[in-house]
DRENDO-1510 file (C-alpha; in Angstrom, 1 decimal, always signed):
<recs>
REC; n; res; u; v; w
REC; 1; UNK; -4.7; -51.3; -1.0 .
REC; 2; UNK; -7.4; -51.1; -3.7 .
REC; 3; UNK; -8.6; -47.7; -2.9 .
REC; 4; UNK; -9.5; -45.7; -6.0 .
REC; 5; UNK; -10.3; -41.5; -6.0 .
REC; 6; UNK; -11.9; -40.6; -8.7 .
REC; 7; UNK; -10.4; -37.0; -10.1 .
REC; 8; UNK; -13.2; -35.7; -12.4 .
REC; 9; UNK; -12.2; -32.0; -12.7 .
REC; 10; UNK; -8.6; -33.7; -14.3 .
REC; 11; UNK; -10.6; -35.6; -16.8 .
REC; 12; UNK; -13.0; -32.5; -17.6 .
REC; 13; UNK; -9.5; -30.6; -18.8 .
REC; 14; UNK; -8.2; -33.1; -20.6 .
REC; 15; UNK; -11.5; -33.2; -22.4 .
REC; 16; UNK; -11.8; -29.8; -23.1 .
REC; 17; UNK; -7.9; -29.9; -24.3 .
REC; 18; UNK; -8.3; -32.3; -26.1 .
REC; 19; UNK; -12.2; -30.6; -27.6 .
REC; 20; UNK; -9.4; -26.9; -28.8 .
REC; 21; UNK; -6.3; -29.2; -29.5 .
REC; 22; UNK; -5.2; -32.2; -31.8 .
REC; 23; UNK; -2.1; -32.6; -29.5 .
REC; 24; UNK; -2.3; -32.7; -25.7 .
REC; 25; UNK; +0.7; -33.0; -23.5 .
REC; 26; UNK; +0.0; -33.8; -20.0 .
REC; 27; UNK; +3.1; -33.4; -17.5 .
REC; 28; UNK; +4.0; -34.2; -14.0 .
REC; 29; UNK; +5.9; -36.0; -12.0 .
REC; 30; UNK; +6.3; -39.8; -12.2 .
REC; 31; UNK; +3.8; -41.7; -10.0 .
REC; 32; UNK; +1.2; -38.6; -10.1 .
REC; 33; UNK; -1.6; -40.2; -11.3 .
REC; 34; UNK; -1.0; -39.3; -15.4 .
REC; 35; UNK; -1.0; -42.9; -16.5 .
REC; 36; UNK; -4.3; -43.3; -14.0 .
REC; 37; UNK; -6.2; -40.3; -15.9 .
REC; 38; UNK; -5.4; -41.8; -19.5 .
REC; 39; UNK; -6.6; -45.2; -18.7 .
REC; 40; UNK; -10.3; -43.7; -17.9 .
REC; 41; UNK; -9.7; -42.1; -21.6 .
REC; 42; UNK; -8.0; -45.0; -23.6 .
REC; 43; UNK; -7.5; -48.5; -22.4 .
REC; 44; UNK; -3.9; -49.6; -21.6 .
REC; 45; UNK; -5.0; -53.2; -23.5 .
REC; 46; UNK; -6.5; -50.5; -26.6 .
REC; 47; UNK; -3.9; -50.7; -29.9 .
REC; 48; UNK; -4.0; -46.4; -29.3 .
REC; 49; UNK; -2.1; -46.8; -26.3 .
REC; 50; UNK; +1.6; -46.8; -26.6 .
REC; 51; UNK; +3.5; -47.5; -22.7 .
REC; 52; UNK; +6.8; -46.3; -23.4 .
REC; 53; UNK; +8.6; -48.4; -20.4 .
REC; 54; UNK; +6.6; -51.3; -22.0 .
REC; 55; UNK; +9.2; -53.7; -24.4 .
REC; 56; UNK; +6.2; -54.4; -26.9 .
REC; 57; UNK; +4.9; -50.9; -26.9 .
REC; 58; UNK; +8.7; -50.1; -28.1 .
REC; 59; UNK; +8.7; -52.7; -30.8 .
REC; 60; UNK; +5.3; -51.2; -32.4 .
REC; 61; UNK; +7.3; -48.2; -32.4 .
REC; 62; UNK; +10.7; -48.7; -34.0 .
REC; 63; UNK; +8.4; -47.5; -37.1 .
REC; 64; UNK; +6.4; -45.1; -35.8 .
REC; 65; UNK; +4.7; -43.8; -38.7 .
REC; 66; UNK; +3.9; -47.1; -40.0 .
REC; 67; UNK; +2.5; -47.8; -36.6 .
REC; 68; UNK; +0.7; -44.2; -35.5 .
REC; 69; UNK; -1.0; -43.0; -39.6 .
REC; 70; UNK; -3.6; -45.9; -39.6 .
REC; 71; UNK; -4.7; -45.6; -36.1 .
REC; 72; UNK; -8.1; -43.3; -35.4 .
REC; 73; UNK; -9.5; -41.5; -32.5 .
REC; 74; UNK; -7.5; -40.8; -29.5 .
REC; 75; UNK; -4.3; -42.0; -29.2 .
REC; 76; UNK; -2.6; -42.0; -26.1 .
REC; 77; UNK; +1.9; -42.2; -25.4 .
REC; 78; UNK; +3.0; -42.4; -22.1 .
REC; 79; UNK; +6.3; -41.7; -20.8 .
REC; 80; UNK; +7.1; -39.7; -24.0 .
REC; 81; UNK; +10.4; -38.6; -22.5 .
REC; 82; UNK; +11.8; -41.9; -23.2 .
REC; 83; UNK; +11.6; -40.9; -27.3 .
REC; 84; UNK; +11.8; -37.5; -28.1 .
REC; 85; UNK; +12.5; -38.2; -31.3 .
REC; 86; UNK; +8.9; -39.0; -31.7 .
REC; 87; UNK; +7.6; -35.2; -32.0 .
REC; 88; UNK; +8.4; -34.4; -35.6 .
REC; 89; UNK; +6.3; -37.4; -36.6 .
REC; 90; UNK; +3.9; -36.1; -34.2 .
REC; 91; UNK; +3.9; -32.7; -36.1 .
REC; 92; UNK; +3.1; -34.6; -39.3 .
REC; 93; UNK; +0.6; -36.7; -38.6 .
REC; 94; UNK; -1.5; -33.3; -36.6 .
REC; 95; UNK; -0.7; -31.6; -39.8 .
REC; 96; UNK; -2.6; -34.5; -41.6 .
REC; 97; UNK; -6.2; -32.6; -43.4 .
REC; 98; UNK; -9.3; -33.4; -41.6 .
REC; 99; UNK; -6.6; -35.6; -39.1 .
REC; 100; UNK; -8.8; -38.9; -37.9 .
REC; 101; UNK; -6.5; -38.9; -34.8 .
REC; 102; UNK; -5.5; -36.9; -31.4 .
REC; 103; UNK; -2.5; -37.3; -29.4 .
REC; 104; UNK; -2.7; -37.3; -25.8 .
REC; 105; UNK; +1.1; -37.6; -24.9 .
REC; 106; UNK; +2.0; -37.9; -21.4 .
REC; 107; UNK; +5.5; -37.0; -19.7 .
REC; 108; UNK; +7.4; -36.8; -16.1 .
REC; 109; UNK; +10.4; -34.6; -17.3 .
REC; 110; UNK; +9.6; -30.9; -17.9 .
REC; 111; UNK; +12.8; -29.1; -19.3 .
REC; 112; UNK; +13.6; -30.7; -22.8 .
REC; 113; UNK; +9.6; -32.3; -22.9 .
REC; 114; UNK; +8.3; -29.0; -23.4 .
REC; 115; UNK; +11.6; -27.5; -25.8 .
REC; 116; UNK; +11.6; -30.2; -28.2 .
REC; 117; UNK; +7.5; -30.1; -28.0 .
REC; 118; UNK; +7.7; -26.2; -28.4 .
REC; 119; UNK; +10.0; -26.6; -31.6 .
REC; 120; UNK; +8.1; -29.6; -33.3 .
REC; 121; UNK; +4.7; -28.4; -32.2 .
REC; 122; UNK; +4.1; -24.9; -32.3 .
REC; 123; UNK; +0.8; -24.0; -32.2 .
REC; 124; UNK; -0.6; -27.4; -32.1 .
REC; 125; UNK; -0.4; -28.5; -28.7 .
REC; 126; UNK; -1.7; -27.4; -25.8 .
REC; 127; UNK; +0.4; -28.2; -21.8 .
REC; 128; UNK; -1.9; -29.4; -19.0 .
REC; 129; UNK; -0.1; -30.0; -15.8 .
REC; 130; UNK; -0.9; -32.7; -13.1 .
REC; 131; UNK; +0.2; -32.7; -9.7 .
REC; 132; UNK; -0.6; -35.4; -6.8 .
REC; 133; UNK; -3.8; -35.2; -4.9 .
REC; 134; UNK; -4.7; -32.0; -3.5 .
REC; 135; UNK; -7.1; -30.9; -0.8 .
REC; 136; UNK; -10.0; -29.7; -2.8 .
REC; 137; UNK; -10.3; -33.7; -3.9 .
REC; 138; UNK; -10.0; -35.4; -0.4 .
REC; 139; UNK; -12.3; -35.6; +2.4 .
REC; 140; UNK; -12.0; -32.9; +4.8 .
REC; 141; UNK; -10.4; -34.7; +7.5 .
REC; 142; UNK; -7.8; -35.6; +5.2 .
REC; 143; UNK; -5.7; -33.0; +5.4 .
REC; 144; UNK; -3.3; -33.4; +7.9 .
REC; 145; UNK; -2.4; -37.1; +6.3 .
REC; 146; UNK; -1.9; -35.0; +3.4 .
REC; 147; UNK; +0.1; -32.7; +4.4 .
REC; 148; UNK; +2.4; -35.2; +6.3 .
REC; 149; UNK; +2.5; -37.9; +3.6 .
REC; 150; UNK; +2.3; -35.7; +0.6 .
REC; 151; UNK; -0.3; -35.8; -2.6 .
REC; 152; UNK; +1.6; -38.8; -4.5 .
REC; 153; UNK; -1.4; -41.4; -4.8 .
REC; 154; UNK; +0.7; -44.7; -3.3 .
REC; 155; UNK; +2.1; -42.6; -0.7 .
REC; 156; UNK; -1.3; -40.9; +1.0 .
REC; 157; UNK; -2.9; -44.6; +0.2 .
REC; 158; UNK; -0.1; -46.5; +2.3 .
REC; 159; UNK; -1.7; -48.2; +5.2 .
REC; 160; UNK; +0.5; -46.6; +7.9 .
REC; 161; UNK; +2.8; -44.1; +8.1 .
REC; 162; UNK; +5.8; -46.2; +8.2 .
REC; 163; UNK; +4.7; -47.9; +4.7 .
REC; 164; UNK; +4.2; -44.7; +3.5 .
REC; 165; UNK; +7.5; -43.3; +4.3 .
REC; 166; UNK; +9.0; -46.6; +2.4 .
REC; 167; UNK; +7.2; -45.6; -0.8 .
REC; 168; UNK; +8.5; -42.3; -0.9 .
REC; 169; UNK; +12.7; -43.8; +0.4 .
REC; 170; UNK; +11.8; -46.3; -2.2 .
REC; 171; UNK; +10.8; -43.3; -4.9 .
REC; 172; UNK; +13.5; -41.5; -4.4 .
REC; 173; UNK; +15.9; -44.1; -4.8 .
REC; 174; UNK; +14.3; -45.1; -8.5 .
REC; 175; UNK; +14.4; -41.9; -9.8 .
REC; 176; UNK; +18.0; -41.3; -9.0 .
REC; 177; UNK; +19.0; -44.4; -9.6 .
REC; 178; UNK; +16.8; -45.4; -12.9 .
REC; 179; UNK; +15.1; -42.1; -14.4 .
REC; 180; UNK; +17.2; -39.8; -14.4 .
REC; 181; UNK; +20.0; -41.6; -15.9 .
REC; 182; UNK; +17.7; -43.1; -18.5 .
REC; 183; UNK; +16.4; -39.5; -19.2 .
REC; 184; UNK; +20.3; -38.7; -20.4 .
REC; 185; UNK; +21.2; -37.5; -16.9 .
REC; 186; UNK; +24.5; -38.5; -15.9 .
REC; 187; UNK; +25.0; -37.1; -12.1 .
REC; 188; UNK; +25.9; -40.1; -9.9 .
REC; 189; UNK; +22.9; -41.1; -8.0 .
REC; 190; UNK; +24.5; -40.3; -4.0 .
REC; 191; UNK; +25.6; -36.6; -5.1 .
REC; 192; UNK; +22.3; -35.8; -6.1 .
REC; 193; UNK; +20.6; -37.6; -3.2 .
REC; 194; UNK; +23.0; -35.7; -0.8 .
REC; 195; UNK; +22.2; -32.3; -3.0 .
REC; 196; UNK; +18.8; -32.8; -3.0 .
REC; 197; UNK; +18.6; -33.6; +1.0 .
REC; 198; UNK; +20.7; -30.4; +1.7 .
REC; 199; UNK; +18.2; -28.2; -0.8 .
REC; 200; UNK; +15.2; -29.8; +2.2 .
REC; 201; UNK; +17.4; -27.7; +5.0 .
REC; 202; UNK; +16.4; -24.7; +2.3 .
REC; 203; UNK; +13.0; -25.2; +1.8 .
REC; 204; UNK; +11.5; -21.9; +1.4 .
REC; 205; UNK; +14.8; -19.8; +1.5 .
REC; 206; UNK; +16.6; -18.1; -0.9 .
REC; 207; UNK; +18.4; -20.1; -3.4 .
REC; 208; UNK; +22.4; -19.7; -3.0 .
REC; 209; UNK; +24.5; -22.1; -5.3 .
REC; 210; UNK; +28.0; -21.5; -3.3 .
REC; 211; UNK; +26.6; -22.9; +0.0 .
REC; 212; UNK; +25.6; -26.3; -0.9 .
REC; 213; UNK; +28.7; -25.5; -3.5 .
REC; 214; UNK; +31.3; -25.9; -1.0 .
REC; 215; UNK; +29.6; -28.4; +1.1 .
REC; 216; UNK; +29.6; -31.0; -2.1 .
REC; 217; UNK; +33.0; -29.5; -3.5 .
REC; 218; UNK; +31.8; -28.4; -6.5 .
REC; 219; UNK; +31.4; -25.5; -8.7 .
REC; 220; UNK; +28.4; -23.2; -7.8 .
REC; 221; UNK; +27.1; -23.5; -11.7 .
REC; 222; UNK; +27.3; -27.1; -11.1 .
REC; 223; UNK; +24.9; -27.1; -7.9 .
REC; 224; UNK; +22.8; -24.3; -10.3 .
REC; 225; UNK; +22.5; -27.6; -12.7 .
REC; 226; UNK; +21.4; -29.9; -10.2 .
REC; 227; UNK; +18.7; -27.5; -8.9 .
REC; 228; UNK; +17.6; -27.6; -12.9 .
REC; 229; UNK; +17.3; -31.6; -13.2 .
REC; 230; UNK; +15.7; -31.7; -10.1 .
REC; 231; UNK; +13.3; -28.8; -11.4 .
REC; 232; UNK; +13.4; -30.4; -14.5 .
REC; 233; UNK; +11.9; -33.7; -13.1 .
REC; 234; UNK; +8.8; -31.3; -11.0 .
REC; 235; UNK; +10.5; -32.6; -7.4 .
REC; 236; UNK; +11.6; -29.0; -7.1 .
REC; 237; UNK; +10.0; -25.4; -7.5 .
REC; 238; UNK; +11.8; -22.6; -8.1 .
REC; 239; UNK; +9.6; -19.7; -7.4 .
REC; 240; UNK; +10.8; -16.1; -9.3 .
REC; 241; UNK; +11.8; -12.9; -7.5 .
REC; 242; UNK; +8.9; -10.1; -8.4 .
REC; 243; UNK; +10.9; -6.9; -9.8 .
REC; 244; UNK; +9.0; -3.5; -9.0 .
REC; 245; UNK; +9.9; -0.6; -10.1 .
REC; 246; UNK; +11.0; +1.2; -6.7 .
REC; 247; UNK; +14.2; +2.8; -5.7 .
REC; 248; UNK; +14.4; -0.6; -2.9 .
REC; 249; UNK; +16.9; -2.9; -3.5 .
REC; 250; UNK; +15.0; -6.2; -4.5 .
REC; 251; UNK; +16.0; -9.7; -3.7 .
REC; 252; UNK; +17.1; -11.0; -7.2 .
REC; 253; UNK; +17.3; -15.1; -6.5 .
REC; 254; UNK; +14.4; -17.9; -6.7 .
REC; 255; UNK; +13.3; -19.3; -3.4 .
REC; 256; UNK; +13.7; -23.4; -3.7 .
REC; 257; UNK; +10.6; -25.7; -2.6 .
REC; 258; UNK; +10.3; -29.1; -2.3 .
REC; 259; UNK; +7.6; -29.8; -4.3 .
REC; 260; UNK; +5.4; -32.5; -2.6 .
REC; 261; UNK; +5.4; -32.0; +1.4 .
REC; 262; UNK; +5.3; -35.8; +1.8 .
REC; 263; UNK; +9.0; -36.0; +0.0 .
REC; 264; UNK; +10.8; -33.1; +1.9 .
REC; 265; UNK; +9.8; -34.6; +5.0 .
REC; 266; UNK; +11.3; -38.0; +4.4 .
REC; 267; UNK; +14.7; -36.0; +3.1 .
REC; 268; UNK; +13.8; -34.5; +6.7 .
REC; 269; UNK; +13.5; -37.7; +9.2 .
REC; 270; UNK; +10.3; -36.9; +9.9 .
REC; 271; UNK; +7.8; -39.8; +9.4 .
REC; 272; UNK; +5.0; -39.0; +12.2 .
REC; 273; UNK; +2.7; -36.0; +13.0 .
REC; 274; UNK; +3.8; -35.9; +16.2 .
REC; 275; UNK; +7.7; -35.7; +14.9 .
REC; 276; UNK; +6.5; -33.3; +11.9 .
REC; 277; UNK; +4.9; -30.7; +14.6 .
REC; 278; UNK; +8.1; -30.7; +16.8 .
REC; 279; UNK; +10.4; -30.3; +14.1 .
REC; 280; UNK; +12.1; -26.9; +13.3 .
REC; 281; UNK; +11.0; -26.9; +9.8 .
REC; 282; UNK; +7.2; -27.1; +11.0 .
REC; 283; UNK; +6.6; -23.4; +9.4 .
REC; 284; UNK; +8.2; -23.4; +6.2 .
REC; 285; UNK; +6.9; -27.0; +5.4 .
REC; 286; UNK; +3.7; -25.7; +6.3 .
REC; 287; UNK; +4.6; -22.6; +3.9 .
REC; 288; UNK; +5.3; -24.7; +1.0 .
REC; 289; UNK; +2.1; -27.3; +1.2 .
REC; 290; UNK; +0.0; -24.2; +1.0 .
REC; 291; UNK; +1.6; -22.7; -1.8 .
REC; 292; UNK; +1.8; -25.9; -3.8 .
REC; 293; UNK; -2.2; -26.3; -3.0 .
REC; 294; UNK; -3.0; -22.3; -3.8 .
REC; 295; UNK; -0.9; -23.0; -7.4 .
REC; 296; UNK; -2.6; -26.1; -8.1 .
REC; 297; UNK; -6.3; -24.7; -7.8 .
REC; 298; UNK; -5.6; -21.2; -9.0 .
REC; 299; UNK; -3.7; -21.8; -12.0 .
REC; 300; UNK; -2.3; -18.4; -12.1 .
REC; 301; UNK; -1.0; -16.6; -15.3 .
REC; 302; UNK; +2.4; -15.6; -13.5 .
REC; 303; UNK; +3.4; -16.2; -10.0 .
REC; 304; UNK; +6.2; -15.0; -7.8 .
REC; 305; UNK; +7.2; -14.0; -4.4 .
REC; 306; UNK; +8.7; -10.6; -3.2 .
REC; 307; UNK; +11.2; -9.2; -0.9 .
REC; 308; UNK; +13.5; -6.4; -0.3 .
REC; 309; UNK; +17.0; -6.3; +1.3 .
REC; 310; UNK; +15.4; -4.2; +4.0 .
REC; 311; UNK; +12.9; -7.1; +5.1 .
REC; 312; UNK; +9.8; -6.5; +3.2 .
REC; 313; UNK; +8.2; -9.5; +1.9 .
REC; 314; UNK; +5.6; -11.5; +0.6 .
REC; 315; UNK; +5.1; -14.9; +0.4 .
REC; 316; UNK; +3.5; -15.4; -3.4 .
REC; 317; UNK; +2.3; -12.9; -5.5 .
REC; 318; UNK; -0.5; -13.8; -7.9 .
REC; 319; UNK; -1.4; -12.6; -11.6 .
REC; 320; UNK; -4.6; -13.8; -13.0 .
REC; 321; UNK; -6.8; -12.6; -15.6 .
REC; 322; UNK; -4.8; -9.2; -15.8 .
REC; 323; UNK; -5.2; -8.8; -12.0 .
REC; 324; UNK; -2.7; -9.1; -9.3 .
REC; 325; UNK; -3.2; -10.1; -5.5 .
REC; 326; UNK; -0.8; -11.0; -2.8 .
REC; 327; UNK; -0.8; -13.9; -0.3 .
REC; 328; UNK; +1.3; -14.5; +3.1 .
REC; 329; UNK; +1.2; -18.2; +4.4 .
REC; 330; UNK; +1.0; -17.6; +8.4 .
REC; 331; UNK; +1.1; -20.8; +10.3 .
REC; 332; UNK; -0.4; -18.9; +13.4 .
REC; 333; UNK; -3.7; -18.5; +15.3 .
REC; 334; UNK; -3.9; -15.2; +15.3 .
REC; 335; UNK; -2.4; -13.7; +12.3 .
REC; 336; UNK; -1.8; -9.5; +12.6 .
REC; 337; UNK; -1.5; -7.2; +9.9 .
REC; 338; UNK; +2.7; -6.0; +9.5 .
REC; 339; UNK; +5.1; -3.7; +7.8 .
REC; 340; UNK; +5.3; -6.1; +5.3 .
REC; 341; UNK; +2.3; -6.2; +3.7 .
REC; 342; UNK; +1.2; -2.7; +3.8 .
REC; 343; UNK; +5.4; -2.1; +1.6 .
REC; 344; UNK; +3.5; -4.7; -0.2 .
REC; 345; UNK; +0.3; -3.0; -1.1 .
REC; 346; UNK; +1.7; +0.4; -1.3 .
REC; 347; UNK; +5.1; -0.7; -3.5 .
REC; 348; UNK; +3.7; -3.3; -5.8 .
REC; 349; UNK; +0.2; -1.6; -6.3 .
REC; 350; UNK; -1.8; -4.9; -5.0 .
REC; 351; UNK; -5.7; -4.9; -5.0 .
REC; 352; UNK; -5.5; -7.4; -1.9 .
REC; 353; UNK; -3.6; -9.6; +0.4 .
REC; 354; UNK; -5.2; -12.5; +1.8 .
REC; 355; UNK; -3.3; -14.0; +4.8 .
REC; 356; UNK; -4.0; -18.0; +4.4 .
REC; 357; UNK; -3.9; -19.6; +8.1 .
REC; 358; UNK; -5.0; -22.3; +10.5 .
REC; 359; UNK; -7.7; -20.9; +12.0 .
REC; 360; UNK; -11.5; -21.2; +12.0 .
REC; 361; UNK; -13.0; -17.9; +11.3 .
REC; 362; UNK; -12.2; -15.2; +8.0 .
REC; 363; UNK; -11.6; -11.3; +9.3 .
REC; 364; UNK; -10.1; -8.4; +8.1 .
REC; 365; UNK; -6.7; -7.4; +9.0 .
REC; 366; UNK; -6.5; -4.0; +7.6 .
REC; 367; UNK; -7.4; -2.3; +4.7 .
REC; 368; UNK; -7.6; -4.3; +1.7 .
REC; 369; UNK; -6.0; -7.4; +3.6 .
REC; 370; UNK; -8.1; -10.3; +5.0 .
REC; 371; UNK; -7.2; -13.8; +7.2 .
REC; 372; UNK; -9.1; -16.6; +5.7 .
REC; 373; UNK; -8.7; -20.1; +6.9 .
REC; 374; UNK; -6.6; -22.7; +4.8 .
REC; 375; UNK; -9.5; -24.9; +4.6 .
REC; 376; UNK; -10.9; -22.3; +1.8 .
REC; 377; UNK; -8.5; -24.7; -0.4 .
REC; 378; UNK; -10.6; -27.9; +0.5 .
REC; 379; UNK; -14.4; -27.0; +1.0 .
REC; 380; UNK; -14.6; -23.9; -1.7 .
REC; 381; UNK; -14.7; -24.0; -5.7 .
REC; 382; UNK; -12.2; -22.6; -8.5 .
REC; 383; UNK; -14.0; -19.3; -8.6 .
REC; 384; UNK; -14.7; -18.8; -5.1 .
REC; 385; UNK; -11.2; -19.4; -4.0 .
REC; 386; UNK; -11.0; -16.9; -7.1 .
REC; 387; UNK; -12.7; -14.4; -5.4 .
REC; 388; UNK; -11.7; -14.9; -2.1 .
REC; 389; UNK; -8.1; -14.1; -3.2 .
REC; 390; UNK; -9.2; -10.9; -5.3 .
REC; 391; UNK; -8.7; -12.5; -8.9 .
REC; 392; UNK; -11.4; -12.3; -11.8 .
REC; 393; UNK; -12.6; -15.6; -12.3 .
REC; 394; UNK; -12.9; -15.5; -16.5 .
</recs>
């Protein structure tokens, strides 16, 4: 394959982390491009880099402050997951006066990284979070390969679809079968697979454990804590309920995503574009790639979506810089302004709604509510798709 895209906006973060923090903890899922990014920064053949899948790189470490005090400048530890115990002497050596070293510590598990971070690093660390490619790095006729094969390097560089589709079988297989159980995770590897193919029929409803509860057998809590390790490990997104204070009743459950667009459509069957635009799940897949894309480049403060048992709803609902705005992913060509949005503006006290679709051409749909074109997300920068949503760009 051989093909390399350079991500320069990743490096600039980590180097302006790394310019306010000692200790930097990049996160993401496994095969993202993490290990990529640090290379650029530190060597893998450098004594400061520490592979925790690699035997020798677990041998310098069975004493870890012998090994980790004398070394100077930036000192990278991939795959941190692997030894937890590894933060307190993290917390001690960042403590160090005038500390000759910085930590950039990378991970693919989210849920008990960022706890036993949070409790051994208070206030010296700082969480950058890396997802697979995304539009605003590809060429512009790239998205529809995206969107099909998903943003996981190996997958959108596979020759052909059908190698591509391989990767992503082959994926899933090692990190039920090998990641999760080394990460402490004792599920067998067919329930989760069967779980987590079941949770692709939901993609972009309204999470309800007793469904896939009785389907599997099972206790609804214990679907509840395979929807966390799959969270846990980023292939899942659980996006919040928004609570306003109106006399509506409010949906109170998360909506469930899967994550990259390229793995729900293997848990699918599909493997083509043509099979992809046939398929029933052509909208909400659709839904979810542009809501992973908008998350990535936005980077709000708080996100959420909204509905009310009476209908009303709204796809994501964005807080940024103390401002909110609301967005509805329509995959239509002519997208019309409905009840919906204006309960949205007038219950939640919105400044806009921007209606992201496949079209050519931005217009206004009403007052305060605009269509723009999804390609906004590929051809615009940070602060103009800042502005373009109605959110300060600090």
């Amino acid at each position: 394959m051989g093909v390399m895209i350079p991500r320069p906006s990743h490096i600039d973060r980590i180097r302006s982390a790394l310019a306010r923090s000692t200790v930097v903890i990049l996160i993401g899922p496994r095969q993202c491009g993490k290990t990529t990014l640090a290379r650029e920064l530190v060597p893998v053949e450098s004594i400061n880099y520490f592979d925790l899948e690699d035997p020798a790189s677990l041998a310098r470490l069975d004493e870890p402050m012998t090994s980790l005090s004398p070394l100077r400048g930036l000192i990278v530890i991939d795959e941190i997951q692997r030894r937890p115990e590894l933060f307190p002497i993290l917390r001690v050596l960042s403590d160090r006066q005038d500390s000759p070293a910085q930590f950039l510590i990378l991970g693919s598990a989210s849920g008990d990284l960022l706890r036993q971070s949070s409790e051994s690093l208070a206030g010296r660390t700082e969480h950058l979070s890396l997802s697979g490619f995304h539009l605003n790095e590809l060429p512009e006729e790239s998205a529809s390969a995206l969107w099909l094969r998903g943003g996981f390097p190996l997958s959108y560089l596979a020759a052909t679809d059908s190698d591509s589709a391989i990767w992503r079988s082959n994926f899933i297989q090692s990190l039920l079968e090998r990641d999760l159980p080394q990460w402490g995770v004792r599920v067998p590897a067919i329930v989760l697979r069967r779980f987590w193919t079941m949770l692709a029929h939901y993609h972009g409803q309204t999470w309800n454990a007793a469904e896939p509860a009785r389907a599997l057998d099972v206790a609804p809590s214990t679907t509840r804590r395979y929807l966390d390790l799959l969270s846990d490990a980023f292939m899942i997104r659980q996006l919040q309920p928004y609570h306003a204070n109106i006399r509506k009743r409010q949906v109170k459950a998360p909506k469930v995503y899967i994550r990259d667009s390229g793995l729900l459509h293997l848990l699918l069957g599909i493997q083509s574009q043509v099979e992809l635009h046939n398929h029933p799940k052509l909208g909400a897949s659709w839904e979810g790639f542009v809501i992973e894309q908008l998350l990535t480049l936005v980077q709000p403060d708080e996100a959420y979506f909204w509905a009310t048992h009476q209908g009303a709803e709204i796809d994501l609902v964005l807080q940024k810089n103390g401002r909110w705005s609301g967005i509805e992913c329509k995959r239509t060509d002519a997208p019309s302004m409905t009840r919906s949005m204006t309960s949205a503006l007038n219950d939640l006290g919105l400044e806009r709604i921007t209606v992201i679709y496949p079209g050519q051409r931005r217009f206004p749909l009403g007052p305060a509510v605009e269509a723009v074109p999804y390609q906004m997300l590929q051809t615009a920068t940070s602060a103009s798709i800042l502005a373009n949503l109605g959110l300060p760009h600090r």
